[in-house]
VMD Tcl script that draws the C-alpha trace (Angstrom):
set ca {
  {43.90 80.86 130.20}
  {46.66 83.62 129.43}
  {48.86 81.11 130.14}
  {47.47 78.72 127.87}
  {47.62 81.14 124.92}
  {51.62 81.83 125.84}
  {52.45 78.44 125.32}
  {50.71 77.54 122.10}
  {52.33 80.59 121.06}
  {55.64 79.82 122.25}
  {55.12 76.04 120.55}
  {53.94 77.52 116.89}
  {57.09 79.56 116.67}
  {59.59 76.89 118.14}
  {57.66 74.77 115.50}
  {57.98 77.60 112.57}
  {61.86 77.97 113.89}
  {62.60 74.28 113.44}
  {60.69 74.69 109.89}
  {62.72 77.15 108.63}
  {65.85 75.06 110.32}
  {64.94 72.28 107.88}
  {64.04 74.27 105.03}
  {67.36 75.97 105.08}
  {69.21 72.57 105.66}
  {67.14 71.27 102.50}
  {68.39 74.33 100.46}
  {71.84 73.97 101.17}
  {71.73 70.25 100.23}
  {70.14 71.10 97.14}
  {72.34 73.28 95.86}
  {75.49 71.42 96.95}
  {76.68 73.44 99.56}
  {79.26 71.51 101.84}
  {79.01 68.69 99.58}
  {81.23 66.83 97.47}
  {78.52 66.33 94.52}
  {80.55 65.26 91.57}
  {79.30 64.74 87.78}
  {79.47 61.60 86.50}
  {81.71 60.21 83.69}
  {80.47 60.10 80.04}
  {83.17 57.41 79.20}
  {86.37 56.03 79.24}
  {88.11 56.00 76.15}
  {91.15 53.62 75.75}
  {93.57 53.31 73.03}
  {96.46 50.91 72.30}
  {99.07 50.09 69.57}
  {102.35 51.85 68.79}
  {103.43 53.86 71.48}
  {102.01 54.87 74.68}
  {98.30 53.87 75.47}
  {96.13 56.50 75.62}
  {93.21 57.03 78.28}
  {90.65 59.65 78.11}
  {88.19 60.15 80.74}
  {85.79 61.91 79.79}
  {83.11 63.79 82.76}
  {80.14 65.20 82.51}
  {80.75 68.37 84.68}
  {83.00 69.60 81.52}
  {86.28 67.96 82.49}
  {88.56 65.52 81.19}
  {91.74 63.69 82.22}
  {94.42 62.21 80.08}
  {96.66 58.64 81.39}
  {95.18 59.38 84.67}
  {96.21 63.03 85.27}
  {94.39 65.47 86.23}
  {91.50 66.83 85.31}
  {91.37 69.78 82.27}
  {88.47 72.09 81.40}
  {87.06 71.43 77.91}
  {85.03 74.09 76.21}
  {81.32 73.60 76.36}
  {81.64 73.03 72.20}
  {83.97 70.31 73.12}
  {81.68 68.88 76.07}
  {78.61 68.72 73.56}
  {80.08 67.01 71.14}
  {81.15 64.54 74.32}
  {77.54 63.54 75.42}
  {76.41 63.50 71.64}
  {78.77 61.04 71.13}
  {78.14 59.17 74.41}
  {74.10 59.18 73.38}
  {74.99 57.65 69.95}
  {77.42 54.88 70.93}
  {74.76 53.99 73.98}
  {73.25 51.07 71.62}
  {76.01 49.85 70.67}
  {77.36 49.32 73.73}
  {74.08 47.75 75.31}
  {74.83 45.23 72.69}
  {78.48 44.94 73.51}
  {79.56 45.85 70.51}
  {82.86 43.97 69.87}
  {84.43 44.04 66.21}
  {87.55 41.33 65.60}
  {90.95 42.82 64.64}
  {90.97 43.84 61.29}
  {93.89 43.20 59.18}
  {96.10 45.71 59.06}
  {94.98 47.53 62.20}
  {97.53 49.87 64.17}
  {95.33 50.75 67.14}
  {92.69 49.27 69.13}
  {89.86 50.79 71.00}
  {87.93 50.17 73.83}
  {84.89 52.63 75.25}
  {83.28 52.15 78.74}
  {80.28 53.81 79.26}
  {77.57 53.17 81.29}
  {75.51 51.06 79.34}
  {78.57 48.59 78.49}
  {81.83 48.23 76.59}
  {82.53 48.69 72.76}
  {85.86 47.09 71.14}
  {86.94 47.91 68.10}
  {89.87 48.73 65.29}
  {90.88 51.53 63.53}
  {89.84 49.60 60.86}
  {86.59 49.30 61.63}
  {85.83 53.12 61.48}
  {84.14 53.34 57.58}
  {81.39 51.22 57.80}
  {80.79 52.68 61.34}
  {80.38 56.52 61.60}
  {79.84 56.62 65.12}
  {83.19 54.85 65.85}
  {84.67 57.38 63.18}
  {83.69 59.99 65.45}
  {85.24 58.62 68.52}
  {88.56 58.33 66.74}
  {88.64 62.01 65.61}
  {87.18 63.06 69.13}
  {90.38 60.99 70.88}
  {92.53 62.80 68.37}
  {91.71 65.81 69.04}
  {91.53 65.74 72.72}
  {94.70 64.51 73.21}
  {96.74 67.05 71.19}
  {94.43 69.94 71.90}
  {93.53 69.38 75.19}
  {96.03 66.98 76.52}
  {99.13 68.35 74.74}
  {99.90 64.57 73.67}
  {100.55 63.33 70.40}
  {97.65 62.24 68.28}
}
mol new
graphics top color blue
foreach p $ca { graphics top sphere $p radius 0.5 }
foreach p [lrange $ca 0 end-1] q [lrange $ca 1 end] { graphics top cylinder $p $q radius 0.2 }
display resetview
């Protein structure tokens, strides 16, 4: 009977060993340690017309890269005003937004995000604040952040 107890014993604490083998395992996953977790992309912001096209991709882990370079920190200011303008453009590009050239346009635009594609003008920016907003954003970001030219 001794013998008997031994083994249960021996049993509940390889048991409670392999436990606290998972539990650690499932810890470490969690909080991303070892693995390559990376945040996803808010959009991609293209712009063409005189001069060199201009990409921005914009991530949600508070990074952006300009023409494909690498990646540079925004400030958390800078990365809220990102996913605001990501959340307000969302409908528009479930609808696949896509405004014709108008006259007198210098650049075009094109947004990917996740929920589809938006096209537009430069031209097209008054009657659509949202669009006016992604302009000035692209501005910005690739003098202040990018050291391009507007």
């Amino acid at each position: 009977m001794r013998c008997t107890v031994t083994v249960r014993r021996s049993a509940r604490r390889r048991r409670q060993r392999v436990i606290a083998a998972l539990l650690v395992a499932a810890a470490s996953a969690a909080a991303g340690c070892g693995l390559n977790v990376q945040s996803a992309d808010l959009f991609l912001l293209t712009r063409t017309g005189p001069g060199s096209k201009l990409t921005l991709e914009v991530n949600d882990g508070g990074t952006i890269r300009c023409n494909g370079g690498h990646a540079h920190a925004i400030s958390s200011a800078r990365l809220i005003v990102a996913r605001d303008l990501a959340d307000s453009l969302a409908t528009d590009a479930q609808h696949g937004l896509h405004l014709a050239t108008a006259p007198g346009s210098i650049y075009r635009f094109r947004i990917d995000l996740e929920q589809g594609v938006i096209r537009f003008s430069d031209r097209d920016t008054p009657g659509h604040p949202n669009l006016a907003h992604a302009v000035l954003f692209a501005t910005q970001v690739a003098g202040q952040v990018c050291g391009l030219s507007g």
